[in-house]
mmCIF file of the N, C-alpha and C atoms, coordinates in Angstrom:
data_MODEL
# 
_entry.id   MODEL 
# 
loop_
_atom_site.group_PDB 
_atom_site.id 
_atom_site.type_symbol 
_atom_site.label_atom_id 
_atom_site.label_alt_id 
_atom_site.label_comp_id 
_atom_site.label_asym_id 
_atom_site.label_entity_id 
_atom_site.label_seq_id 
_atom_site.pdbx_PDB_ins_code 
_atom_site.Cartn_x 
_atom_site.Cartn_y 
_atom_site.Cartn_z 
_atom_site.occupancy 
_atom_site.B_iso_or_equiv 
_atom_site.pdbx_formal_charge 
_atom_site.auth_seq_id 
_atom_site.auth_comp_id 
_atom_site.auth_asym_id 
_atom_site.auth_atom_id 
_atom_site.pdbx_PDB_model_num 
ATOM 1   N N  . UNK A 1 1  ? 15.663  -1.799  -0.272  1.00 0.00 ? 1  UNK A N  1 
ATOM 2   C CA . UNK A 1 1  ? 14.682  -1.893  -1.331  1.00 0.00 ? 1  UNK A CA 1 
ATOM 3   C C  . UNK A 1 1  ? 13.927  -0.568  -1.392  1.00 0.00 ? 1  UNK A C  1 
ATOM 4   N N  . UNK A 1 2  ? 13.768  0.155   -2.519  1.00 0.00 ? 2  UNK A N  1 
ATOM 5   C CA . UNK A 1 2  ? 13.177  1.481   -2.551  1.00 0.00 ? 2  UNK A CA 1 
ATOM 6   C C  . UNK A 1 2  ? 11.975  1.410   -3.647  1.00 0.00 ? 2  UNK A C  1 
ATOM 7   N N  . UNK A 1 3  ? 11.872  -0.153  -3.942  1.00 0.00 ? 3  UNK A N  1 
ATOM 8   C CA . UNK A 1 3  ? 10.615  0.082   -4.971  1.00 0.00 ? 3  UNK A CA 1 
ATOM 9   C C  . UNK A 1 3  ? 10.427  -1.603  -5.028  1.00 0.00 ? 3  UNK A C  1 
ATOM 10  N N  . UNK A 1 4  ? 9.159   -1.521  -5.396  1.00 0.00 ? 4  UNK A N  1 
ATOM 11  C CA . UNK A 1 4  ? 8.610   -3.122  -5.601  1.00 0.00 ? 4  UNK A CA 1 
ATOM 12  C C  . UNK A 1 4  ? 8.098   -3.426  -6.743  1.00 0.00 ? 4  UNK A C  1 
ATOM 13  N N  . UNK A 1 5  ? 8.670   -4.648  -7.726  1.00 0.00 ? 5  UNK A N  1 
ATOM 14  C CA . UNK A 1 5  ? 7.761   -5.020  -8.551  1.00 0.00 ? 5  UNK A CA 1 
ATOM 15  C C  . UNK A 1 5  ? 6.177   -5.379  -8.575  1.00 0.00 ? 5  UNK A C  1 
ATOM 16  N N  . UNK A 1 6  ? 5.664   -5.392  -9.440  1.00 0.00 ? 6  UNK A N  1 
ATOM 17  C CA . UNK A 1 6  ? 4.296   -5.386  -9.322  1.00 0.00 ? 6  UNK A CA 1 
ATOM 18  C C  . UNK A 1 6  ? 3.858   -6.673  -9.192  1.00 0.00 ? 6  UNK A C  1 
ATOM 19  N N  . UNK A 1 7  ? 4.807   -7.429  -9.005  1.00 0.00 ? 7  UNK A N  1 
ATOM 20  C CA . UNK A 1 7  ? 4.236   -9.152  -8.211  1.00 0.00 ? 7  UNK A CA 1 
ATOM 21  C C  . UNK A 1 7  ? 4.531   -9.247  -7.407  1.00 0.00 ? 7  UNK A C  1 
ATOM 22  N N  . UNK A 1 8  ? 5.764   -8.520  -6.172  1.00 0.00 ? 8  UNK A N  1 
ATOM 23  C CA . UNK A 1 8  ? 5.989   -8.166  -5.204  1.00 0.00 ? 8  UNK A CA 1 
ATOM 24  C C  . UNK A 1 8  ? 4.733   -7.329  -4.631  1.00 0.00 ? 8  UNK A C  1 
ATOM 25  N N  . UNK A 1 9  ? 4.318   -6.248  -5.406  1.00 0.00 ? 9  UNK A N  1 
ATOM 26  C CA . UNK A 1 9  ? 2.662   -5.595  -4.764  1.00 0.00 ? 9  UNK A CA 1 
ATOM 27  C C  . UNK A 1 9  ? 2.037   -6.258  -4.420  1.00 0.00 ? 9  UNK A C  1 
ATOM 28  N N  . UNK A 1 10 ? 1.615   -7.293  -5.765  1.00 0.00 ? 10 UNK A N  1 
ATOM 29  C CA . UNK A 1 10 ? 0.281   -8.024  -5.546  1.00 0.00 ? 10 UNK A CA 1 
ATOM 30  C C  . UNK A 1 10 ? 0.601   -8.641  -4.761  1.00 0.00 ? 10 UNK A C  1 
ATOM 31  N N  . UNK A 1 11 ? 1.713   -9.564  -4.077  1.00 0.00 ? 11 UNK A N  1 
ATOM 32  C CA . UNK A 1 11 ? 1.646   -10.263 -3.058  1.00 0.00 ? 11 UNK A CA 1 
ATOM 33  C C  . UNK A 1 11 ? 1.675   -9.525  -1.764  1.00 0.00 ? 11 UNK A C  1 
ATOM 34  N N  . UNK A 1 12 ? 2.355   -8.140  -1.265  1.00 0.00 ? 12 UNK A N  1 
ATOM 35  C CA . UNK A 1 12 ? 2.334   -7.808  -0.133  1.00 0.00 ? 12 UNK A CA 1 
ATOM 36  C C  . UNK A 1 12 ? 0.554   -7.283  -0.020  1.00 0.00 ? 12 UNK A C  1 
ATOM 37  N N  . UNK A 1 13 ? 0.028   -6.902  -1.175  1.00 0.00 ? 13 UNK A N  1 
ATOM 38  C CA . UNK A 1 13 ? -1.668  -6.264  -1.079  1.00 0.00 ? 13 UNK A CA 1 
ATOM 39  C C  . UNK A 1 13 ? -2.815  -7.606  -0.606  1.00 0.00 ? 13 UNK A C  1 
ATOM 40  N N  . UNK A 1 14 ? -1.895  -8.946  -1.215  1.00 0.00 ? 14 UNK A N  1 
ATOM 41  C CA . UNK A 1 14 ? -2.670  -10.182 -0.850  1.00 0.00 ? 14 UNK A CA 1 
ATOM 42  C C  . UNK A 1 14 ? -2.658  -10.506 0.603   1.00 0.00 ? 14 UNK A C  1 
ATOM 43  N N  . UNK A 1 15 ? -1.334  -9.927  1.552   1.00 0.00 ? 15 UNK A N  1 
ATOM 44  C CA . UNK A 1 15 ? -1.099  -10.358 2.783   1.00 0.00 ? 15 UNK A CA 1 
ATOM 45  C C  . UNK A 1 15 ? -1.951  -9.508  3.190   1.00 0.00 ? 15 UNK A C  1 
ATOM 46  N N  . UNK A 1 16 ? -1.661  -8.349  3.145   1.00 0.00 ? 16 UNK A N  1 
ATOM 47  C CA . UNK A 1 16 ? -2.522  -7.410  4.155   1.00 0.00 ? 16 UNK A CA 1 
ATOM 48  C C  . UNK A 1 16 ? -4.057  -7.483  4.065   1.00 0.00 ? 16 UNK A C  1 
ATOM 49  N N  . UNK A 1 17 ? -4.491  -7.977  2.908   1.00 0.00 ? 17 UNK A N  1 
ATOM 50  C CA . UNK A 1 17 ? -5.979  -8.245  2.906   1.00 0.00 ? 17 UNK A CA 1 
ATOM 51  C C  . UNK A 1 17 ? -6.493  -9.296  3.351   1.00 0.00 ? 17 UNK A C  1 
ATOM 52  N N  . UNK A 1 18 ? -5.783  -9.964  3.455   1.00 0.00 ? 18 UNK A N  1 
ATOM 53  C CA . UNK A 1 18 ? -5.870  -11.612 4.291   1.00 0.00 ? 18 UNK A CA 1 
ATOM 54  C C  . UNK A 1 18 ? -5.815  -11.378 5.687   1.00 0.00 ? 18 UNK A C  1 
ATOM 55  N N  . UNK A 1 19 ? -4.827  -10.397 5.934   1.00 0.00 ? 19 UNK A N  1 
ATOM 56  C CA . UNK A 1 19 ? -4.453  -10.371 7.505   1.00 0.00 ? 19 UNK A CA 1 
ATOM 57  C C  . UNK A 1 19 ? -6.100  -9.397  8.045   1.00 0.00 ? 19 UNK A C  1 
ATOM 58  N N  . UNK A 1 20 ? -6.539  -8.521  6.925   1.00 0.00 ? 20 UNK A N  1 
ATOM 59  C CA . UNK A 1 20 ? -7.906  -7.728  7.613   1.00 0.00 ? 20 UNK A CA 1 
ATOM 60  C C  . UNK A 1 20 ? -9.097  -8.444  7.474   1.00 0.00 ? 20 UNK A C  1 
ATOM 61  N N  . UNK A 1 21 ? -8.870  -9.530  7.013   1.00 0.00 ? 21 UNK A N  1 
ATOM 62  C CA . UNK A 1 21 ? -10.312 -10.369 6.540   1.00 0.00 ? 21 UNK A CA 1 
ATOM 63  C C  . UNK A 1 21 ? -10.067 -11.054 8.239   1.00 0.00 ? 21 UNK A C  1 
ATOM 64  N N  . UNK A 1 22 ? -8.641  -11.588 8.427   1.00 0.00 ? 22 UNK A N  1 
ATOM 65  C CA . UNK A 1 22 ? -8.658  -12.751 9.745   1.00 0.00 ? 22 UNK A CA 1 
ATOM 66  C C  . UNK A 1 22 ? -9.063  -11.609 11.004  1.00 0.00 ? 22 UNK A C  1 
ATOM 67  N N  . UNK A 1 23 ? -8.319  -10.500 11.269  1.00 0.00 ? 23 UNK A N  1 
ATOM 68  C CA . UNK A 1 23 ? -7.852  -9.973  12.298  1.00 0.00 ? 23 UNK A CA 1 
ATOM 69  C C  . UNK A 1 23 ? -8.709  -8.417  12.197  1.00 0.00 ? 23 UNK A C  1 
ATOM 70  N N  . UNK A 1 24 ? -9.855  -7.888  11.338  1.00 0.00 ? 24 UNK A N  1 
ATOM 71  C CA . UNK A 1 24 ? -10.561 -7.159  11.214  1.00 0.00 ? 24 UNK A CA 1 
ATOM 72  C C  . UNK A 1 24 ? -9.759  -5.564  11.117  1.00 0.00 ? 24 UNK A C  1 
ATOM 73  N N  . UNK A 1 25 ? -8.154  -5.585  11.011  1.00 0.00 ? 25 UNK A N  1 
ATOM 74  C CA . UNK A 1 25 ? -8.039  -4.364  11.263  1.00 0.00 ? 25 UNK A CA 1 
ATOM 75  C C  . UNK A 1 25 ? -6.561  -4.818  10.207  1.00 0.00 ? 25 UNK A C  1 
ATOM 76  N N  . UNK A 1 26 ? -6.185  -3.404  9.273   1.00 0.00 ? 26 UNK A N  1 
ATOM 77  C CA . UNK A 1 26 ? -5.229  -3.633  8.384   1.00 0.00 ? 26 UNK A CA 1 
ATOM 78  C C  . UNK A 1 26 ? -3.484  -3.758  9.548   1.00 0.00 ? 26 UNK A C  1 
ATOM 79  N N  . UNK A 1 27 ? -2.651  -4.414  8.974   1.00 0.00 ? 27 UNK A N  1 
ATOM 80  C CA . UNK A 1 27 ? -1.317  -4.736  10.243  1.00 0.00 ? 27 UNK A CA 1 
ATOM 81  C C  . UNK A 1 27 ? -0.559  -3.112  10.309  1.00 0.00 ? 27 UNK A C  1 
ATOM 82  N N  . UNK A 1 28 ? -0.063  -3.419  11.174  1.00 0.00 ? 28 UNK A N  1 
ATOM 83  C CA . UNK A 1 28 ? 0.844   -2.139  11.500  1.00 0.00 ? 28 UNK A CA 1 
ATOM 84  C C  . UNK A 1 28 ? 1.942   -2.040  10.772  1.00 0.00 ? 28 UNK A C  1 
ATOM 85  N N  . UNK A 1 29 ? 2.572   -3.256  9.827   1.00 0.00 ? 29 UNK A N  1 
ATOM 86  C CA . UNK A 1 29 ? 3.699   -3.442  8.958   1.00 0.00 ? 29 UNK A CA 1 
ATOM 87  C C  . UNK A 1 29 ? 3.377   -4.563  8.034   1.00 0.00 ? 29 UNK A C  1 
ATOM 88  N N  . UNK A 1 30 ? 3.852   -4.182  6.774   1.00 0.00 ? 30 UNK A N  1 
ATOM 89  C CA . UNK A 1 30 ? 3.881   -5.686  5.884   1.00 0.00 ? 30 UNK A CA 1 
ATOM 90  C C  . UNK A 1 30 ? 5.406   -6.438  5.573   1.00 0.00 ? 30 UNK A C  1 
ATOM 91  N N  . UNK A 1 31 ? 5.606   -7.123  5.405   1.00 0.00 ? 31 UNK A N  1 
ATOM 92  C CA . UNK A 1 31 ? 6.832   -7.553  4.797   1.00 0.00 ? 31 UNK A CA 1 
ATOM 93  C C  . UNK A 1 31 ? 7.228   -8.088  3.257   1.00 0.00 ? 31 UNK A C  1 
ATOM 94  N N  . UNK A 1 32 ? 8.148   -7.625  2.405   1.00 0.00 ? 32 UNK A N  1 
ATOM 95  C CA . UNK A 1 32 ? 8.157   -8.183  1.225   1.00 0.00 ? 32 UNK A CA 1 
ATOM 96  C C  . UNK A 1 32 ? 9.216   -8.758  0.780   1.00 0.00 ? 32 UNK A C  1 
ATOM 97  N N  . UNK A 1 33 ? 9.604   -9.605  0.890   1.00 0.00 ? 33 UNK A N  1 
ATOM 98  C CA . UNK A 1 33 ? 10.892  -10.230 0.477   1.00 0.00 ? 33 UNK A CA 1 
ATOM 99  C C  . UNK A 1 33 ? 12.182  -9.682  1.300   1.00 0.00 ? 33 UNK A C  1 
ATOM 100 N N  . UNK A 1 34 ? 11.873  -9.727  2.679   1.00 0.00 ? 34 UNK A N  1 
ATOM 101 C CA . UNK A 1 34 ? 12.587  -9.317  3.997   1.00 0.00 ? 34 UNK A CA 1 
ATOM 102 C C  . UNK A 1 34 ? 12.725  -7.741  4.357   1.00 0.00 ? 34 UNK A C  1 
ATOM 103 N N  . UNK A 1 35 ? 12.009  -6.811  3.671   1.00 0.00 ? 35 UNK A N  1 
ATOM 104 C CA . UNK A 1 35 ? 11.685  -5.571  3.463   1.00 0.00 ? 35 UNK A CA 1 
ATOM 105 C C  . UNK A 1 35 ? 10.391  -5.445  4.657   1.00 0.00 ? 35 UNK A C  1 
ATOM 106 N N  . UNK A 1 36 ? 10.701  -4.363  5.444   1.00 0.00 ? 36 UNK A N  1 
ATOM 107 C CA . UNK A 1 36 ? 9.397   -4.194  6.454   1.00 0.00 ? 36 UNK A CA 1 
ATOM 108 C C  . UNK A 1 36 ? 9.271   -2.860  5.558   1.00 0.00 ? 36 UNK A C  1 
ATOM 109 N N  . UNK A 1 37 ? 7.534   -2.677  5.381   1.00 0.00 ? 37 UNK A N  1 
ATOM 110 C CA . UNK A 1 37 ? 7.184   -1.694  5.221   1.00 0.00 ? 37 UNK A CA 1 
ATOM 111 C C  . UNK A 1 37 ? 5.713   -1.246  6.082   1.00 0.00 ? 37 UNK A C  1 
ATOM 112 N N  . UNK A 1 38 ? 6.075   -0.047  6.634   1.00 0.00 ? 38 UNK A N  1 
ATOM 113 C CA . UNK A 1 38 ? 5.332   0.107   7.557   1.00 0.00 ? 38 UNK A CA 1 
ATOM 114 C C  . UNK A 1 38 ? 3.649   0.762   6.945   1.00 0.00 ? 38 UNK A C  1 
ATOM 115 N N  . UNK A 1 39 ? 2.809   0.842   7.772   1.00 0.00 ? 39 UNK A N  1 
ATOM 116 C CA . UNK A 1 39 ? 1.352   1.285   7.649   1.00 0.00 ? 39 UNK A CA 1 
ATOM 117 C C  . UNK A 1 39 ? 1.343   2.263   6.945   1.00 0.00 ? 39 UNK A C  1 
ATOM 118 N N  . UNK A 1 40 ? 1.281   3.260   7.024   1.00 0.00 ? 40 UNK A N  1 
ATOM 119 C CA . UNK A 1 40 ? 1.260   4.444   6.199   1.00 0.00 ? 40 UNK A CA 1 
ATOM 120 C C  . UNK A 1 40 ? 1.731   4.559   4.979   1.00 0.00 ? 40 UNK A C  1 
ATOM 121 N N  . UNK A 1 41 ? 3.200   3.653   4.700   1.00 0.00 ? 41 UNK A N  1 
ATOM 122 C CA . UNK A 1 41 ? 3.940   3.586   3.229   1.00 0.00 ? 41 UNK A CA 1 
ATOM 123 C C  . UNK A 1 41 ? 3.357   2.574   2.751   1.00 0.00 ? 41 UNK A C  1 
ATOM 124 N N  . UNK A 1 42 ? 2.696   1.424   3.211   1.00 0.00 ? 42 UNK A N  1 
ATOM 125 C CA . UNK A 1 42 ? 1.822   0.727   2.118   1.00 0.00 ? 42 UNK A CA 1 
ATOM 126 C C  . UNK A 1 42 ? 0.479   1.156   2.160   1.00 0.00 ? 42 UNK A C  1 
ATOM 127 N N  . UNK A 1 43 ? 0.076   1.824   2.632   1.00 0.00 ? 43 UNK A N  1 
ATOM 128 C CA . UNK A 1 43 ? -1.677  2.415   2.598   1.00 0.00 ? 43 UNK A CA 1 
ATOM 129 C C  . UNK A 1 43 ? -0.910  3.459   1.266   1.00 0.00 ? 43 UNK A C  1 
ATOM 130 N N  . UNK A 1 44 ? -0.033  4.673   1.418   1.00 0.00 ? 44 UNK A N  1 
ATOM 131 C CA . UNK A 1 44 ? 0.490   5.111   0.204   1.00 0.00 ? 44 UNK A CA 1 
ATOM 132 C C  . UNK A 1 44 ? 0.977   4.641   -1.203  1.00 0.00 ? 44 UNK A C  1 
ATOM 133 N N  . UNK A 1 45 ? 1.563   3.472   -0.902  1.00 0.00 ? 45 UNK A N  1 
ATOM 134 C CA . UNK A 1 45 ? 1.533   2.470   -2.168  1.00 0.00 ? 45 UNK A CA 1 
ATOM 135 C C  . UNK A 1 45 ? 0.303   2.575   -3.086  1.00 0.00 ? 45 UNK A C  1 
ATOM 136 N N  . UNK A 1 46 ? -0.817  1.922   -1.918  1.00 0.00 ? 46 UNK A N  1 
ATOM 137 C CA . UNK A 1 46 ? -1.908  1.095   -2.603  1.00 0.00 ? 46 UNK A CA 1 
ATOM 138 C C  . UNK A 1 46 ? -2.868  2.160   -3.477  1.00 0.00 ? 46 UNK A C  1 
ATOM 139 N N  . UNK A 1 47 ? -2.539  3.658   -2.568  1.00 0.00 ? 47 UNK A N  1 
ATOM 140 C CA . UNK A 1 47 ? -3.476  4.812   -3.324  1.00 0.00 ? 47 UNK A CA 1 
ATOM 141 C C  . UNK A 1 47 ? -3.099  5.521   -4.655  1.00 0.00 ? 47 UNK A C  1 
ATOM 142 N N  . UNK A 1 48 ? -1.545  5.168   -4.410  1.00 0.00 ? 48 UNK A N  1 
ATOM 143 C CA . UNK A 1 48 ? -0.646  5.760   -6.065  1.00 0.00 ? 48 UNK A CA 1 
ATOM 144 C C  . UNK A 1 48 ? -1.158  5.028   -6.523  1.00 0.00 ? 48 UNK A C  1 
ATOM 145 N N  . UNK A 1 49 ? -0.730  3.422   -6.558  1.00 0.00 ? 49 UNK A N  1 
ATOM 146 C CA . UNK A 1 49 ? -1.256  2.192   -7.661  1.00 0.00 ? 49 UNK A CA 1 
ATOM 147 C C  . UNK A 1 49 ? -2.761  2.839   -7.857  1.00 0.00 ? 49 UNK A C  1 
ATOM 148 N N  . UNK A 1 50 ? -3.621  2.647   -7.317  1.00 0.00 ? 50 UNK A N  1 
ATOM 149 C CA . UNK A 1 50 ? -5.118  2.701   -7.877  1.00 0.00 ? 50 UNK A CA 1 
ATOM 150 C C  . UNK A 1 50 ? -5.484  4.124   -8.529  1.00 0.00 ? 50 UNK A C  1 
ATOM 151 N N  . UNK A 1 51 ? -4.833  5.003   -8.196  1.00 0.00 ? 51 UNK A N  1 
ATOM 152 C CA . UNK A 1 51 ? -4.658  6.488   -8.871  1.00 0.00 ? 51 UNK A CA 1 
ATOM 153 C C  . UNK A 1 51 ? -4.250  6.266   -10.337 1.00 0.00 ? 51 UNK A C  1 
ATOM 154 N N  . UNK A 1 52 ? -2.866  5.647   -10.528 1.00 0.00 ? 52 UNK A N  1 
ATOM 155 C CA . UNK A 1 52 ? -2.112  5.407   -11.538 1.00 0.00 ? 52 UNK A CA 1 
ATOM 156 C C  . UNK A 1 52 ? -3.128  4.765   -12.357 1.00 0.00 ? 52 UNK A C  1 
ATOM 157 N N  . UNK A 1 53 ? -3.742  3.367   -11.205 1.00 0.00 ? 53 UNK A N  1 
ATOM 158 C CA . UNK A 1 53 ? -4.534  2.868   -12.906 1.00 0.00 ? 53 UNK A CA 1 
ATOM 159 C C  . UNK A 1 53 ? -5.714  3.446   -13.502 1.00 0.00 ? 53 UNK A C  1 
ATOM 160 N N  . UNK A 1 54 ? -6.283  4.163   -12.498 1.00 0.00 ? 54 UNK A N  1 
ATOM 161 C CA . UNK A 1 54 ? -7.607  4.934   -13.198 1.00 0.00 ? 54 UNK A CA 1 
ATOM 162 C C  . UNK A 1 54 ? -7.174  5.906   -14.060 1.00 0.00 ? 54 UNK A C  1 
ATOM 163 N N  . UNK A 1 55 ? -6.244  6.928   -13.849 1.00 0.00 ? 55 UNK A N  1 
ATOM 164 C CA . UNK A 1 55 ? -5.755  7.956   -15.017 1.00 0.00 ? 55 UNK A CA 1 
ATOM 165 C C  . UNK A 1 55 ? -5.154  6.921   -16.061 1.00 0.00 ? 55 UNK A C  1 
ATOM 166 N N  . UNK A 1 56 ? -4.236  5.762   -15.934 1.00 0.00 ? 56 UNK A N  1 
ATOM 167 C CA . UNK A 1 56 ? -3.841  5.700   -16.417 1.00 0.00 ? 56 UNK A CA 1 
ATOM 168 C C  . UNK A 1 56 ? -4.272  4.111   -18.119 1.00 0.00 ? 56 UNK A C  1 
ATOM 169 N N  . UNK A 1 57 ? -5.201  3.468   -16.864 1.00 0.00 ? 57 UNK A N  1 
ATOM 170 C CA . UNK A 1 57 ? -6.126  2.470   -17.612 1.00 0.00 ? 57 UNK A CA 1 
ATOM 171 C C  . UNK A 1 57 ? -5.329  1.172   -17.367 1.00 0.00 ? 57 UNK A C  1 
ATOM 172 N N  . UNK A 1 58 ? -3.770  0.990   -16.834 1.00 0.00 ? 58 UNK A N  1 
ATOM 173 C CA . UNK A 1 58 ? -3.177  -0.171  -16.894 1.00 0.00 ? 58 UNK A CA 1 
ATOM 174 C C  . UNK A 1 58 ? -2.215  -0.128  -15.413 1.00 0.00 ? 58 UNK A C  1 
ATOM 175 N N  . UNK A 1 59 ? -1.633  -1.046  -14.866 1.00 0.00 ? 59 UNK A N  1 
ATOM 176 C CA . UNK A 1 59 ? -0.918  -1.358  -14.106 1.00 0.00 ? 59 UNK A CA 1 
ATOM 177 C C  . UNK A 1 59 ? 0.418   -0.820  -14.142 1.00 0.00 ? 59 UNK A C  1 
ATOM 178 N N  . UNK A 1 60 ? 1.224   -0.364  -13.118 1.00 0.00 ? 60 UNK A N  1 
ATOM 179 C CA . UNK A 1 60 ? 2.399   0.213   -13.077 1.00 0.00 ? 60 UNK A CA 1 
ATOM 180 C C  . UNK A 1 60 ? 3.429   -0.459  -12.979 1.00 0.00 ? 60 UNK A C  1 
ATOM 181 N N  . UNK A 1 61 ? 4.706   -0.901  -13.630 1.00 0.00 ? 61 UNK A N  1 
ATOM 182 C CA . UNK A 1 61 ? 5.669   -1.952  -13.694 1.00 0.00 ? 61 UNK A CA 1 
ATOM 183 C C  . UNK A 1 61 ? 6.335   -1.627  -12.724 1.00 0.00 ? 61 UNK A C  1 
ATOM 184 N N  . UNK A 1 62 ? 6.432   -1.026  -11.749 1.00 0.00 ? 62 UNK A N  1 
ATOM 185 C CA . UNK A 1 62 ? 6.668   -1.213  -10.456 1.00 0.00 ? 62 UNK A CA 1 
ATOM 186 C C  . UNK A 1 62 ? 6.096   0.184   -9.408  1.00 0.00 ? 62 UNK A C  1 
ATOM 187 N N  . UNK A 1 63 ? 6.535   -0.003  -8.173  1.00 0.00 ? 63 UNK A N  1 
ATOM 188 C CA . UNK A 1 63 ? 5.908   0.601   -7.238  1.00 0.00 ? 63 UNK A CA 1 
ATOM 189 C C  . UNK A 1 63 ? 6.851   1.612   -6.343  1.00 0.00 ? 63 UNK A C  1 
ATOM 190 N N  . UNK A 1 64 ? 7.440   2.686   -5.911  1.00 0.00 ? 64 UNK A N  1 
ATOM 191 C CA . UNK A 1 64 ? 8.034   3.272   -4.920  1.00 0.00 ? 64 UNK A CA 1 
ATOM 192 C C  . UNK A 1 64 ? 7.631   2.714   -3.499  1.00 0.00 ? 64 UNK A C  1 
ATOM 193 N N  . UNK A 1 65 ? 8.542   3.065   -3.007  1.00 0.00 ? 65 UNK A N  1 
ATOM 194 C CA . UNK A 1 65 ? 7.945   3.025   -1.215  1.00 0.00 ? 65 UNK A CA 1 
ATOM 195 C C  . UNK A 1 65 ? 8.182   4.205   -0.665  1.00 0.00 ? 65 UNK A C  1 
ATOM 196 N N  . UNK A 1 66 ? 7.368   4.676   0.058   1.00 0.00 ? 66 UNK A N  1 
ATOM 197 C CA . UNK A 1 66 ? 7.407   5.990   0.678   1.00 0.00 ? 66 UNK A CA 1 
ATOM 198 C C  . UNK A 1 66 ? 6.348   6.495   0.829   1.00 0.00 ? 66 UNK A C  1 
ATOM 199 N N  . UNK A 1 67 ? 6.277   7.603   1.479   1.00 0.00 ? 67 UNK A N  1 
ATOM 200 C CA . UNK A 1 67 ? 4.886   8.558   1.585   1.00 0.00 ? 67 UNK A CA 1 
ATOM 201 C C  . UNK A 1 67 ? 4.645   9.623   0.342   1.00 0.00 ? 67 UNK A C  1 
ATOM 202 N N  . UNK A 1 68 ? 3.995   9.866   0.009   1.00 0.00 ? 68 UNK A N  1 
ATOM 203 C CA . UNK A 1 68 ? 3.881   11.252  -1.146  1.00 0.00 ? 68 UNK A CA 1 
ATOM 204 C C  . UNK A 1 68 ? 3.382   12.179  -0.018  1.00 0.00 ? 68 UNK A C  1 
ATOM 205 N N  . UNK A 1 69 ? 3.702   13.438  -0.876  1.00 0.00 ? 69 UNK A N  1 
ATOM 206 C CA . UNK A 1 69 ? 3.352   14.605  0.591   1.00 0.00 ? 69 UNK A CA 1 
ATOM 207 C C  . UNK A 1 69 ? 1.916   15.040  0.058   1.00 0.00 ? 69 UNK A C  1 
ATOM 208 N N  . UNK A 1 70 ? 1.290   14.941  -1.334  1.00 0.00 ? 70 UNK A N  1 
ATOM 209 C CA . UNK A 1 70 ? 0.156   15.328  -1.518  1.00 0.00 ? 70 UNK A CA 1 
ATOM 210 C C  . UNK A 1 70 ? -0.949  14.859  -1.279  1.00 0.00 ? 70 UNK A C  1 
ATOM 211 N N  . UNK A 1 71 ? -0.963  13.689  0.134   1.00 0.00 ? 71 UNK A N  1 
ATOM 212 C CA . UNK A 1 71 ? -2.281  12.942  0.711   1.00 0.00 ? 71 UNK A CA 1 
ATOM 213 C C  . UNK A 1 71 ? -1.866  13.460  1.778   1.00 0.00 ? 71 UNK A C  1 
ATOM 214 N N  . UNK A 1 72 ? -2.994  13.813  2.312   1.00 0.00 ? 72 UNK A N  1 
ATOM 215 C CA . UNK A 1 72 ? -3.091  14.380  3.780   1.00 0.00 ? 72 UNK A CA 1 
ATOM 216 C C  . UNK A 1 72 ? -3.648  13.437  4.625   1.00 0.00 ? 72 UNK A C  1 
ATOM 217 N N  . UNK A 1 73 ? -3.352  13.504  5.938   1.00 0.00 ? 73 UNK A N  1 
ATOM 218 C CA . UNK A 1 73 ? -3.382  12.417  6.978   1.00 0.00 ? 73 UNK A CA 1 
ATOM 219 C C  . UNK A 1 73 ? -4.883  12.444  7.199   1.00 0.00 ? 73 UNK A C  1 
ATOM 220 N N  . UNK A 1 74 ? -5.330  10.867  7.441   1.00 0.00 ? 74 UNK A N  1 
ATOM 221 C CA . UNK A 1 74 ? -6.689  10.648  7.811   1.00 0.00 ? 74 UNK A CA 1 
ATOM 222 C C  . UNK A 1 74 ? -7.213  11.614  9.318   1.00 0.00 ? 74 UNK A C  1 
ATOM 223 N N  . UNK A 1 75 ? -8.349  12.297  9.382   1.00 0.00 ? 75 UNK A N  1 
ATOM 224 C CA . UNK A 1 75 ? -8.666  12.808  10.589  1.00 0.00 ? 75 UNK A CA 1 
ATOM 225 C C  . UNK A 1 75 ? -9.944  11.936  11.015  1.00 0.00 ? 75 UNK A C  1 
ATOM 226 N N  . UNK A 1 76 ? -9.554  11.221  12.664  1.00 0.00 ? 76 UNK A N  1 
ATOM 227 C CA . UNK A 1 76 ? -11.030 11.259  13.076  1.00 0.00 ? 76 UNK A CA 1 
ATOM 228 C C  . UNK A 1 76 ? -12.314 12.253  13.380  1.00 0.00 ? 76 UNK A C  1 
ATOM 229 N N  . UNK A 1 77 ? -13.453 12.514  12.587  1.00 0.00 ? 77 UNK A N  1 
ATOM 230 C CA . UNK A 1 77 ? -14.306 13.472  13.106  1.00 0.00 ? 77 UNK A CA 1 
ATOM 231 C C  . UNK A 1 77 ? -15.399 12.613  13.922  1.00 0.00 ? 77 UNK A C  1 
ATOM 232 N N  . UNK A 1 78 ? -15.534 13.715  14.716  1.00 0.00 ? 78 UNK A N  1 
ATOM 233 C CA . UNK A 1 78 ? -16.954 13.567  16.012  1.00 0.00 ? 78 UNK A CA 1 
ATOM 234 C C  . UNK A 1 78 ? -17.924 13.738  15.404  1.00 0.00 ? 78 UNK A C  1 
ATOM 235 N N  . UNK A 1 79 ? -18.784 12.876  16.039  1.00 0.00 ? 79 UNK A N  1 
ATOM 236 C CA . UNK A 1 79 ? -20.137 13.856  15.306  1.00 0.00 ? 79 UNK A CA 1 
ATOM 237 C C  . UNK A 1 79 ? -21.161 13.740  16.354  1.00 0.00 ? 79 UNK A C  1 
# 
């Protein structure tokens, strides 16, 4: 599977928000219709989708899986 419909999204975005409401921390993998997709490629999902709809004003008829190279990795800072 290299892309998800957008009722396939909404349901893997429904698990993982369910799983951080129970378990306080987002999962290390989601699953979508026997598809593992790991942490980083659905945290990347979820930031295209919400990118897409603000430029774009509407929902995307489906979704890639993968990383984009133009988000740079979260850093912890000290302070």
């Amino acid at each position: 599977m290299e892309s998800l419909t957008l009722e396939q999204y909404r349901r893997m975005v429904e698990k993982v928000l369910e799983f951080k409401r129970l378990n306080g921390d987002l999962p290390n993998y989601a699953v979508v219709d026997g598809c593992r997709i790991g942490k980083r490629e659905y945290i990347d999902m979820i930031e295209r989708v919400n990118k897409f709809f603000l430029e774009m004003g509407r929902n995307p008829g489906s979704v890639d899986i993968g990383p984009i190279d133009d988000v740079s990795a979260v850093e912890k800072i000290s302070i």
